[in-house]
C-alpha positions in Angstrom: 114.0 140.9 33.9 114.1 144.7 34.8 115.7 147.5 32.7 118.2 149.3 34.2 120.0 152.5 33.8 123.1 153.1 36.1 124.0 156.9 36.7 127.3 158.5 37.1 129.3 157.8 39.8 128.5 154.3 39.4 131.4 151.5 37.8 130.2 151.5 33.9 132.1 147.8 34.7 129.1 147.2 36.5 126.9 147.2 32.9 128.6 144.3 31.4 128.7 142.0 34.5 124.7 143.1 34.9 124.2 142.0 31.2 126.3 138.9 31.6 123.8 137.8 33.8 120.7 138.8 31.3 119.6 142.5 32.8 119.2 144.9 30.3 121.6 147.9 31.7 122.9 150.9 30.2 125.3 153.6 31.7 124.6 157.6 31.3 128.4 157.6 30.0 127.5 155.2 27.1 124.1 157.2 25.9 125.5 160.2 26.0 124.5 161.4 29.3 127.3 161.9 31.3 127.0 165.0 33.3 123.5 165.6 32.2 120.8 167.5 34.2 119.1 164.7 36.5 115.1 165.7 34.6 117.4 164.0 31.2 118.3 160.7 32.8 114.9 160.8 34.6 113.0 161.1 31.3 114.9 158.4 29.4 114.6 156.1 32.3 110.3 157.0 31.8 110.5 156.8 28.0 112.8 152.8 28.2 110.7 152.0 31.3 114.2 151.8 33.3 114.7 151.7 36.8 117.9 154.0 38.1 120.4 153.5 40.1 122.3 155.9 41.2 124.4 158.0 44.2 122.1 160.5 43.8 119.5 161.5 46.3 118.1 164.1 44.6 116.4 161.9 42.6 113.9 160.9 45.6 112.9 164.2 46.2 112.6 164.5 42.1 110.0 161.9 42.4 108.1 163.4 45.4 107.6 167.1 43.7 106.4 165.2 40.4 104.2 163.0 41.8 104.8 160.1 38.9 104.6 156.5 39.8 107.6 155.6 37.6 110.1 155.4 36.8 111.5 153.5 39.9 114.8 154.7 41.5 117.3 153.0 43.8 119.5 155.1 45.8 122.6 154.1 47.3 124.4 155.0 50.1 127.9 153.8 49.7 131.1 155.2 48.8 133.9 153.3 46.8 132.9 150.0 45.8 134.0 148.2 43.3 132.7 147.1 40.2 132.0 143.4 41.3 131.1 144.8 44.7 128.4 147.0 43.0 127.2 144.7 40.3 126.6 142.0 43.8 124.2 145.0 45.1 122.5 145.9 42.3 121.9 141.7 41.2 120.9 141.3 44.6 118.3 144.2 44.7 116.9 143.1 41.5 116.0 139.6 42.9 114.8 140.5 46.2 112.8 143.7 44.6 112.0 143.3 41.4 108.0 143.4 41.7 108.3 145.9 43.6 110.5 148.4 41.6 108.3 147.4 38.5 105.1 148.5 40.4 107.0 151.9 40.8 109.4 152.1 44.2 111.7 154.2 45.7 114.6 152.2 47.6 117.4 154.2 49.8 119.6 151.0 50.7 122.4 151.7 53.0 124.6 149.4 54.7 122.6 147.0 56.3 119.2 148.6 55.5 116.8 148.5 52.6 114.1 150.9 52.7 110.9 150.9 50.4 108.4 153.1 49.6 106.1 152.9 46.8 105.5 155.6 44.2 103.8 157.7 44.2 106.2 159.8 47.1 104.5 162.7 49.1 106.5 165.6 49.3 107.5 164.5 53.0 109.1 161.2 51.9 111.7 162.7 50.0 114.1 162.8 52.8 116.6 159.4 51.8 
């Protein structure tokens, strides 16, 4: 199963219930990361071949000006879920995406909607 690394703003809750469930998930808060520049948590997401998830949509338009193929990153747009509400969207992501977010994706998923598009981005996909 995929690696995961969950950014801030996400329920650190959300790790163990991932983990319970065999995924192999880290939080920033718990390698030291909290608060760090976006380039660190995209570089050890690279360097452990992670997937992120985050709040973040800076991160899309991260991958567009770099022109990498990895690491893949899921964006959500929700506010104020909890953790068993997250760790249900992030399980469910990973079994209906996996391939795809090991082949190197970028996912926006919103309520309702799950958008891909594979990785490389152009410069004009970065809009989430």
């Amino acid at each position: 199963m995929a690696k995961v690394i969950l950014d801030e703003g996400l329920s650190r809750l959300s790790v163990n219930l991932l983990k319970a469930e065999g995924v192999d998930a880290v939080h920033v808060h718990d390698i030291g990361l909290l608060s760090a520049p976006d380039s660190a948590v995209m570089k050890i997401a690279l360097d452990e071949n992670r997937i992120v998830f985050t709040l973040d949509h800076d991160l899309h338009s991260m991958l567009a000006l770099s022109g990498l193929r990895f690491p893949s990153v899921v964006f959500f747009r929700f506010q104020h879920l909890k953790a068993r509400e997250t760790y249900e969207k992030f399980l469910s992501i990973l079994q209906n995406y996996e391939s795809d977010l090991l082949a190197g994706s970028a996912l926006t998923v919103s309520p309702g909607r799950v958008r891909l598009r594979r990785l490389p981005l152009k410069r004009y996909e970065s809009l989430s």
